[in-house]
C-alpha positions in Angstrom: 108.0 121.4 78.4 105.0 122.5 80.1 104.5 123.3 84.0 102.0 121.3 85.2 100.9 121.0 89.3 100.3 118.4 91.4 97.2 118.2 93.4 95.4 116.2 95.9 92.5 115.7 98.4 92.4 116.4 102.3 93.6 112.3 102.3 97.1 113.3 101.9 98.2 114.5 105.3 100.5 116.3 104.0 100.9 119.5 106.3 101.1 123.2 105.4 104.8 123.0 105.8 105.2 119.7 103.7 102.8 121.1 101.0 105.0 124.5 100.6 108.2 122.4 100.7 106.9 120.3 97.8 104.8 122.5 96.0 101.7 120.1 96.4 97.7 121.8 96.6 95.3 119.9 98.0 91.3 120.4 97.7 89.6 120.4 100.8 86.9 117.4 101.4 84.0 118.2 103.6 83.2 117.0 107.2 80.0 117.1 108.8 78.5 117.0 112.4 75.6 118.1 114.5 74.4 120.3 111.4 77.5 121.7 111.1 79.5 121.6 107.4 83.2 122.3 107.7 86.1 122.0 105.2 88.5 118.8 106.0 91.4 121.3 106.5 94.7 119.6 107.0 95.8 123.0 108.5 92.7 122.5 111.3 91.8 126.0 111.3 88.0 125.6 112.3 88.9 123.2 114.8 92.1 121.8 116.1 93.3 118.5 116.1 93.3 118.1 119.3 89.2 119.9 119.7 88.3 117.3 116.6 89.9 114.2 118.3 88.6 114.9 122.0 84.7 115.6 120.4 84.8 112.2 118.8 86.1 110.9 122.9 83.3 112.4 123.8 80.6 110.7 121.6 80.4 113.2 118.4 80.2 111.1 114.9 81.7 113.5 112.3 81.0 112.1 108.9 82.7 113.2 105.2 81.5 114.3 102.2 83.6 114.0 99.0 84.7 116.0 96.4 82.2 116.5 93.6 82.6 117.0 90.0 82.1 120.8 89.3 84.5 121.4 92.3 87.1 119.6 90.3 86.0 121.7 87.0 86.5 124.6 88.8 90.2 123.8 91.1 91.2 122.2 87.0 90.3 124.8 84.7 91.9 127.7 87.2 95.2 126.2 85.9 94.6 125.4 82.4 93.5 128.9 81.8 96.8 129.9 83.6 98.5 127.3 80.6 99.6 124.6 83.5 98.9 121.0 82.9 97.2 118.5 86.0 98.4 116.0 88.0 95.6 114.9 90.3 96.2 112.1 92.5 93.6 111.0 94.9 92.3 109.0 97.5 91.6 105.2 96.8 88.4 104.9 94.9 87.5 102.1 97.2 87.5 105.0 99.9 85.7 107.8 98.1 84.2 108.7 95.1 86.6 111.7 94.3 88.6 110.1 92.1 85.7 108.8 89.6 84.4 112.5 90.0 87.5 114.0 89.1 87.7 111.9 85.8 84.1 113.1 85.3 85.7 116.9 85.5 88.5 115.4 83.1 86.7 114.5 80.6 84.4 117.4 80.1 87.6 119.6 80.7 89.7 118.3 77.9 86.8 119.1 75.6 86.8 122.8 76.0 91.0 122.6 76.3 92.3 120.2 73.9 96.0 121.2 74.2 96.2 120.5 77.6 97.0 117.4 79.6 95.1 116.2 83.3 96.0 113.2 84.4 93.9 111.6 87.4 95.5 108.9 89.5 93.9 106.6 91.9 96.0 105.8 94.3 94.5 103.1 96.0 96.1 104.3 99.3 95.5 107.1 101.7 97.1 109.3 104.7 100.9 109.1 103.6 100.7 106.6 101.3 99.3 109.0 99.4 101.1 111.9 100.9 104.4 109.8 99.5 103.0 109.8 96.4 102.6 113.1 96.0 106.2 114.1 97.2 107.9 111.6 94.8 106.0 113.5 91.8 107.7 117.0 93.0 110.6 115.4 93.0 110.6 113.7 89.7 109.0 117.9 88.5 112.0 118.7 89.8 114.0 116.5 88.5 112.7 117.7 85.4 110.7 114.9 84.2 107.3 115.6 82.5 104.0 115.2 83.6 103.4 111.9 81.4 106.6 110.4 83.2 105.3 111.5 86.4 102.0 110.2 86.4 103.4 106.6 84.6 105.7 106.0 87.3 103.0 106.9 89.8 101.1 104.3 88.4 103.2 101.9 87.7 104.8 102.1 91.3 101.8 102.8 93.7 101.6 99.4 94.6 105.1 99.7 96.3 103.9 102.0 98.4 103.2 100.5 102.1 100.6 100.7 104.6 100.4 99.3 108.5 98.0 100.7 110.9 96.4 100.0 114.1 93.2 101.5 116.3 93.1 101.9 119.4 89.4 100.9 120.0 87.0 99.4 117.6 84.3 101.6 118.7 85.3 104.1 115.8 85.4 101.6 113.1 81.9 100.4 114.1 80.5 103.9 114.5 81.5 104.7 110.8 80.0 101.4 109.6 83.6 99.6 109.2 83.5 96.2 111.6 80.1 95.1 113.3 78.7 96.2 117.1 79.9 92.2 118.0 83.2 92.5 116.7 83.6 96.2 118.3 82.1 94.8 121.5 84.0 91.6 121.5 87.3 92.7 120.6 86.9 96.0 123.6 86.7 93.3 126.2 89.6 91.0 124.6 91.7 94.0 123.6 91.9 92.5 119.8 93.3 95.5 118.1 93.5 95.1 114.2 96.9 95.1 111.7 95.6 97.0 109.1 96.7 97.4 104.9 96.2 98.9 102.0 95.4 95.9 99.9 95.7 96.0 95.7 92.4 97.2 95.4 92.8 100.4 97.7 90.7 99.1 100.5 91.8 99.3 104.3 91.6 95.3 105.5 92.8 93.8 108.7 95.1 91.0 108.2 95.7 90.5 111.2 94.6 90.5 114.8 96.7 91.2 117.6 96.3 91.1 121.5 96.9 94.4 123.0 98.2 98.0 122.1 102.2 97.0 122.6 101.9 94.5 121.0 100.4 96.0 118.1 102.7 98.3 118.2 105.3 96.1 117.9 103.7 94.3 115.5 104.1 97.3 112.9 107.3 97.7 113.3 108.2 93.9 112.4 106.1 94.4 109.1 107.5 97.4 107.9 111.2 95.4 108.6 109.6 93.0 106.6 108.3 95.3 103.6 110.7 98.1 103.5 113.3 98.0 100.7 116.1 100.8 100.1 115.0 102.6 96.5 114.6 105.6 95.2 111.6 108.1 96.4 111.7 106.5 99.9 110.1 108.3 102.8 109.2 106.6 106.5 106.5 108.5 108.1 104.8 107.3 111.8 101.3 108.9 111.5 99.2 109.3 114.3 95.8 110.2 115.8 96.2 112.5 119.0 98.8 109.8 120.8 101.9 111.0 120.7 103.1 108.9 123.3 102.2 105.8 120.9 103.7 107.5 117.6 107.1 107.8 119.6 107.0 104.2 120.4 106.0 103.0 117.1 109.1 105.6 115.7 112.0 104.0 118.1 111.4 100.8 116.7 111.0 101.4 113.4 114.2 103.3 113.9 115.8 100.1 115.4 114.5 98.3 112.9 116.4 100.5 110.4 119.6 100.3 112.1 122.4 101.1 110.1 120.6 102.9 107.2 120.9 106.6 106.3 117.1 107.1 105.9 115.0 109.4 108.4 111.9 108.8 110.2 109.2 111.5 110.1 106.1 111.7 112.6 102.8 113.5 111.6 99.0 113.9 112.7 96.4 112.1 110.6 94.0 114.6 109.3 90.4 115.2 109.4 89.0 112.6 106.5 91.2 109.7 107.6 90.4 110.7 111.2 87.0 110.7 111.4 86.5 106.8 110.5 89.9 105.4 112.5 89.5 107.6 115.6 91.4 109.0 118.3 94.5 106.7 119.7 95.2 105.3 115.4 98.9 104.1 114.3 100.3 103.8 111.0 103.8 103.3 109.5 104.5 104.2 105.7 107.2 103.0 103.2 108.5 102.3 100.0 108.6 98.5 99.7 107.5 95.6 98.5 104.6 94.7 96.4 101.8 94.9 98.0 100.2 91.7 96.4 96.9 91.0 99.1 93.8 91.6 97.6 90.7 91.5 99.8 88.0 90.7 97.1 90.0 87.6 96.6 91.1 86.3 99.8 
């Protein structure tokens, strides 16, 4: 059976440590602002979470570029040349483009090497929704399984994969173009802050509307009670944007609300790509669960 690798996108959030552990690459996205171009490092080596988070505080719009096609061409053919198969799985195509470009790369790849295998996934999530997908395939590579296994039960099971998230102010969301200045405006003075999914098309939609950051908070926690489900490939992860104070509230009560149950509850930093649109103060809870079955386009 072949090696093959798993790759992703600066979506994941999967840290340096996570990424060794698992034996996941990720290519870097781009982020722009006030003329300067900068890789979306998840390892923030240009600037530090904490520099990146505090700038947008301040009033700086940092805006992303995807990955294109001949990037992918290049990352690919690097380990088909090395005789290692792809396993690609991306950011939700509602999102960003780099999945469709990707397939572009694919295509024109499997041309010049017909032997070899590249699958590209959408996973119509992002952050660690898909950062759980990408550690269930190492584990199934592991395992043992082969890539075609891999990337059929990433499909077939993505939907499984949960998403709950919360801003802390709406003025983020309307500076990247995601909610209207009335809504942003409105909701500041009411302190309306948004329940936010993954829906069945990959897009980020707020189901709900809650008032006030505790009770937001709270909120979360009773919807991943709600969605989680003891399976195989489970991972919990509390994700947060520079408010670590908020990330260890959200975790204690998801921990509660897993009382009893031999599963652990990690905490990360949302990265660069995910960052730049949410802002500063953002929480989000991640699971194995069930279905998600919402769909925006046809609510």
């Amino acid at each position: 059976m072949k090696d093959f690798v798993i790759i992703s996108d600066s979506c994941c959030d999967l840290d340096a440590a996570t990424r060794a552990k698992y034996g996941v690459e990720y290519i870097p996205m781009r982020v722009l602002y006030d003329g300067n171009d900068i890789p979306a490092d998840l390892d923030w080596g240009t600037l530090s979470s904490k520099q990146f988070y505090d700038m947008m505080r301040s009033g700086t719009r940092f805006r992303t570029a995807q990955i294109n096609a001949e990037k992918f061409r290049e990352v690919f053919s690097g380990h088909l040349k090395a005789g290692k198969d792809v396993l690609y799985i991306a950011c939700s195509s509602a999102l960003s483009s780099s999945w469709s470009n990707s397939v572009q790369a694919r295509d024109a790849l499997l041309k010049e090497f017909p032997d070899s295998k590249i699958f590209c996934i959408d996973s119509r999530n992002a952050c660690m929704g898909l950062g759980i997908m990408c550690m269930t395939a190492s584990d199934m590579r592991a395992a043992g399984s082969p890539i075609e296994e891999v990337a059929a039960y990433t499909e077939e099971h993505k939907q499984e994969v949960n998403q709950f998230a919360t801003v802390e102010s709406l003025s983020y969301l309307k500076r990247a173009g995601r909610v209207s200045t009335t809504s942003a405006v409105f909701g500041g003075l009411m302190q309306v802050k948004p329940v936010i999914i993954s829906d069945t098309d990959g897009q980020n939609v707020a189901v709900e509307k809650v008032m006030g950051r505790k009770k937001s908070i709270a909120r979360l926690a009773e919807l991943f009670k709600e969605a989680f489900r003891d399976c195989e490939h489970q991972y919990v992860y509390v994700m947060h944007a520079d408010c670590p104070e908020g990330a260890r509230e959200l975790k204690a009560l998801v921990e509660a609300a897993l009382a009893g149950r031999d599963v652990p509850v990690h905490t990360a930093g949302i990265g660069p790509i995910i960052g730049a649109t949410t802002g500063p103060g953002t929480l989000a809870v991640y699971c194995r669960g069930k279905a998600v079955t919402f769909c925006n386009s046809r609510a």
